[in-house]
N, C-alpha and C positions, 0 to 999 in steps of 0.2 A: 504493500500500500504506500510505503513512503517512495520509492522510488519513480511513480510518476509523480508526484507532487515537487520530488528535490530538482527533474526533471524540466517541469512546468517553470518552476521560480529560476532556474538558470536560463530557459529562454527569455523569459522576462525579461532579466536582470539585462542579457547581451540586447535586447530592443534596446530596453533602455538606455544603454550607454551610448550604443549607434546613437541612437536620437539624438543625444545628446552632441556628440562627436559632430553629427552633418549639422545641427543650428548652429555651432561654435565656428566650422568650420565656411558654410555658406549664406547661412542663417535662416528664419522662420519660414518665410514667406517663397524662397528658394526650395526648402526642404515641400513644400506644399507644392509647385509647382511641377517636382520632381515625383511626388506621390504619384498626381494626378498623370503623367505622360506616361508613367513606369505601368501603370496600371492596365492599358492597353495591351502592349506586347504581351503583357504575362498572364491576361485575361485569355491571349490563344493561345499560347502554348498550353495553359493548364489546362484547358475544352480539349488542346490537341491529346492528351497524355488521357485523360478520361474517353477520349470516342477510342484509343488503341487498347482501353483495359474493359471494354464491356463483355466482353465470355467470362469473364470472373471477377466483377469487383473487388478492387482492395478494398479491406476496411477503411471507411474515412476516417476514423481516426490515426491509423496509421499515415496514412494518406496524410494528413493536417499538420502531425508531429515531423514527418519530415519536410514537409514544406517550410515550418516553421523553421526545423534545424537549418536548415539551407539559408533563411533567411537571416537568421539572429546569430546563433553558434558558429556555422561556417565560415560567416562573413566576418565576425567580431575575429576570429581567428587569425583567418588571414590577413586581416588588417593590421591587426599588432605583425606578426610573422614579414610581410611585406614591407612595412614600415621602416622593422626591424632590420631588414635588408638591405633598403635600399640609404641607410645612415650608414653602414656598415661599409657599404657599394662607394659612397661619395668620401669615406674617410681613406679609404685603398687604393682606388681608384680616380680621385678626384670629383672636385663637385661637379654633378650632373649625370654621372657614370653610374650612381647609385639605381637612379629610376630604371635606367636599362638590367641591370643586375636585378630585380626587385618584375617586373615584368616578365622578363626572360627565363627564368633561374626560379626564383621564388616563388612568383604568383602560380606558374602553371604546377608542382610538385606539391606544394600547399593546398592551395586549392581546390586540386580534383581527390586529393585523400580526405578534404577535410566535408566536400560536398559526397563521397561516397561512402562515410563512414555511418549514417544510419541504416543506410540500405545494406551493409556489412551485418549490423547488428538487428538485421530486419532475419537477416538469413541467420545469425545465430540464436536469437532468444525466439523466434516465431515460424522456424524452416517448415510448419505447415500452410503456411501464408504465399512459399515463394513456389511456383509450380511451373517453372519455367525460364525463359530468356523475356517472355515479355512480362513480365512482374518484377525482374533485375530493371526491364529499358521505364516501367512505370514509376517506380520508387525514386530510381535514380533521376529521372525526369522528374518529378515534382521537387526535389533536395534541389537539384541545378536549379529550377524556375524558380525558387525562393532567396537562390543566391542572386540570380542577376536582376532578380525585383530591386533589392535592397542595392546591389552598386548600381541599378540603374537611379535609381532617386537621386543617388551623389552625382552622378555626370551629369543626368538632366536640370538637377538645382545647380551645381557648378558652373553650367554652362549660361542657365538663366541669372545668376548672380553677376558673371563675369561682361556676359553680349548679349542679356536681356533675351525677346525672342527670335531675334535675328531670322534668317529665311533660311531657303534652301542651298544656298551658295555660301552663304557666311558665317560665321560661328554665331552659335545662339542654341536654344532649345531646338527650335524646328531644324536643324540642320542635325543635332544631337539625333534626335528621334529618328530620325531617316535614316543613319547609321546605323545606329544601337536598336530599334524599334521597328523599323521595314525590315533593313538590308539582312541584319543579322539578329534575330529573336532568336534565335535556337543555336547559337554558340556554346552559349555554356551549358544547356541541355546535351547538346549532340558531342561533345567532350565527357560526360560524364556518365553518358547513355552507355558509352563502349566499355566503361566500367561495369554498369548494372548487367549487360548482356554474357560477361564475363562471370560474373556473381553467379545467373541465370543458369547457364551450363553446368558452373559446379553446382545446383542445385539438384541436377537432375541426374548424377553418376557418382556411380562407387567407385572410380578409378580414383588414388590421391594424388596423382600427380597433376590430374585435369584439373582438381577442385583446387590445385594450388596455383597451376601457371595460368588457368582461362583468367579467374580476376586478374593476377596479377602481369599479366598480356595486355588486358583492359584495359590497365591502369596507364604503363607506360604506354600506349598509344595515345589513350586521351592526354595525357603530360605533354606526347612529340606534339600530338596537333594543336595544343595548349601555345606553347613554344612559338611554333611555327607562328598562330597567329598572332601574337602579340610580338612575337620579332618584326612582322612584316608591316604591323602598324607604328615599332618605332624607332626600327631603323632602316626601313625601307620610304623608297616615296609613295605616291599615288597608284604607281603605274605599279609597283612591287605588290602593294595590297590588294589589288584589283586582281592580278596575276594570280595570287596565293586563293583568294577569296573564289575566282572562278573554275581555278585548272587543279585547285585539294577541296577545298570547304564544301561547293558546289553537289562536286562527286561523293565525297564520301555521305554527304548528306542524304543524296539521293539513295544510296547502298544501303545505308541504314534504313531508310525509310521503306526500300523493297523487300530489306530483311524483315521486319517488322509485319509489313503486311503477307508474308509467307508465313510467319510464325502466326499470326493471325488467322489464314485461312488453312493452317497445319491446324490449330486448336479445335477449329469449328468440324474437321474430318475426327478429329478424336473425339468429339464428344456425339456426334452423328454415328459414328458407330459403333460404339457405347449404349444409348439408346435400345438398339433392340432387344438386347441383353437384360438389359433393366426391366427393360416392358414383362418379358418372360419372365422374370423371378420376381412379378409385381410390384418391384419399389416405384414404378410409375406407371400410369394408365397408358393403355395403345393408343389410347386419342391424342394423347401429349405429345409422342413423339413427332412429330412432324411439325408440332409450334416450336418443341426445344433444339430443334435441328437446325435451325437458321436464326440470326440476329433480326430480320423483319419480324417474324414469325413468334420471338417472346416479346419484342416490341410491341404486337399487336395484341397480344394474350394481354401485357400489363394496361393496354389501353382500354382495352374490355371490361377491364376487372375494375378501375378506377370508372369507368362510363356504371355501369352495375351497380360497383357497390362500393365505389367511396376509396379514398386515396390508400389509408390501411391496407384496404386487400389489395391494391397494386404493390405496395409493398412488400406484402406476403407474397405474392407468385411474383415480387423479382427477388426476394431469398429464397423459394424452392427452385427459382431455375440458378440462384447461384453454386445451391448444395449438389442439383444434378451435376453443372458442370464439373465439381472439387472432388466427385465421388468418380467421374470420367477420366479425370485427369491423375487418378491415383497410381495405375500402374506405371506411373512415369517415373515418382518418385523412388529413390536407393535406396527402399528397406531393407529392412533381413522380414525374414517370411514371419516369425512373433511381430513386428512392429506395425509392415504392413497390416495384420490382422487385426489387430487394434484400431488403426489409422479407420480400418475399411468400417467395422463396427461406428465407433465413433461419426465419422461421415454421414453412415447409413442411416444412425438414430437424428442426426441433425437432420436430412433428408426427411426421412417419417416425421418429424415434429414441423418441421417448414409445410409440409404438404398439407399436414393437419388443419397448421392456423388458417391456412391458404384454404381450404373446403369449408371452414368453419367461419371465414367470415363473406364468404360469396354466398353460402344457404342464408345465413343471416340478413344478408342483404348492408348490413353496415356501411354508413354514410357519413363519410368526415370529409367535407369540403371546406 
């Protein structure tokens, strides 16, 4: 019981000081400015990360707490860490040399351990939760879009501080935003994603050497591409960043993203043929199968259920279609045959209790609008 609470009040505590740190640093009115444009980008990235996890919801609370980390923990971290750097950079180097050392060197090594380290501990304290690569590329994608909420607020108030809102061509916010906000919203997502997909894999196999090198594969890639682009934004010119941004960032983006929706339409065949199994050994009706077989298909089931009988029972039948899917997805996970059997019980009894609430408030007719 104490450990979310000590939990909660450490993230506090790092908001709080951010806060503090960006008024001191840009000030009030700035710090509001930068809320308000941050808030965009990270309004799609987060839809984006939620429309890739719908065959199995994460817990939101899980969900919330790494967003959070990512926001408050990760970034108060690297901030001091970075800091620390590049003082350190300008005392050896000379003044000015620090920021490059501190970007280069620091920021990316820092940063993507300190945005992957609750999805690390999502996989150690909760490894019934992670059932796969796309639950690594979810986790890790809401930790990153919590970190670059929060340094987006400082570049966009800094920038409003410094050149007010300036345009498209000039420094100011609006040119900030087109950057950091169009160009590039899923940088620090898609650096930290190759993390979570690493996590993913070891989630899924009993070999030790995979469960050691996929993360930690993950890890140094997301650091190189880390590297790379903040090298090219600041020791390179325009034409160097542009270069980097279209012919690495571009591509890999796009791989990621076609990995993703493979692993995504790989989930929907596992749990499609799954199904008829279940129909037969009656953990689910034969009528079901064919709503829980496709993402339209429970869509439309929870739409019925809320049109019937009230927002609750949609509820209900989207945590029995989540338990179907967790009970589908079991043989994937590296038990030993005792643990499995457990695993499956357990599942199954959530399964039958989801199904219950879910018949029990459609008869009822139950109405909460």
């Amino acid at each position: 019981m104490l450990l979310p609470v000590v939990g909660l009040v450490v993230v506090a505590l790092c908001g709080l000081l951010l806060f503090g740190l960006g008024t001191v640093r840009v000030g009030v009115p700035a710090v509001g400015i930068g809320v308000v444009a941050a808030t965009v980008p990270v309004a799609v990235v987060v839809a984006t990360f939620l429309w890739i996890d719908r065959w199995e919801p994460e817990p939101a609370k899980l969900l919330l707490l790494t967003f959070l980390w990512g926001a408050c923990v990760a970034t108060l971290t690297a901030l001091l860490v970075n800091d620390t750097a590049e003082a350190v950079g300008d005392l050896l180097l000379g003044t000015g040399n620090g920021n490059k050392v501190s970007a280069i060197v620091s920021a990316p090594v820092v940063e993507e351990a300190a945005k992957a380290a609750p999805v690390l501990a999502i996989l150690w304290r909760r490894a019934g939760e992670f059932d796969g690569a796309v639950d690594g590329v979810v986790y890790a994608g809401f930790s990153a879009a919590g970190f670059a909420f929060t340094e987006n607020i400082y570049y966009f108030g800094r920038a409003f501080a410094e050149h007010g809102f300036g345009d498209a061509t000039s420094p100011g916010v609006l040119a900030a935003f087109i950057l950091r906000g169009v160009l590039s919203p899923f940088a620090h997502p898609l650096f930290t994603v190759l993390i979570g997909i690493g996590l993913g894999i070891a989630a899924t196999t009993r070999v030790r050497e995979v469960r050691i090198l996929a993360p930690l594969g993950g890890y140094v890639v997301a650091v190189a591409l880390h590297a790379m682009w903040n090298a090219a934004a600041t020791l390179g010119g325009a034409s160097t960043f542009l270069n980097v941004y279209l012919l690495v960032m571009v591509p890999v983006f796009v791989g990621v993203f076609l990995l993703v929706l493979w692993q995504r339409r790989r989930e929907q065949r596992i749990v499609a043929g799954a199904l008829p199994k279940m129909a037969t050994a009656r953990w689910i009706a034969p009528s079901e199968v064919e709503l829980l077989a496709s993402l339209p298909g429970r869509r439309k089931w929870r739409r019925q259920a809320r049109r019937e009988s009230g927002r609750r029972a949609a509820r209900a039948v989207a945590e029995y279609q989540a338990r179907v899917t967790e009970l589908a997805f079991l043989r994937r996970a590296p038990l030993s045959g005792e643990e499995a059997r457990g695993r499956h019980d357990e599942l199954l009894a959530a399964l039958r209790a989801a199904r219950a609430e879910a018949v029990r408030l459609a008869a009822g007719g139950t109405r909460d609008r």
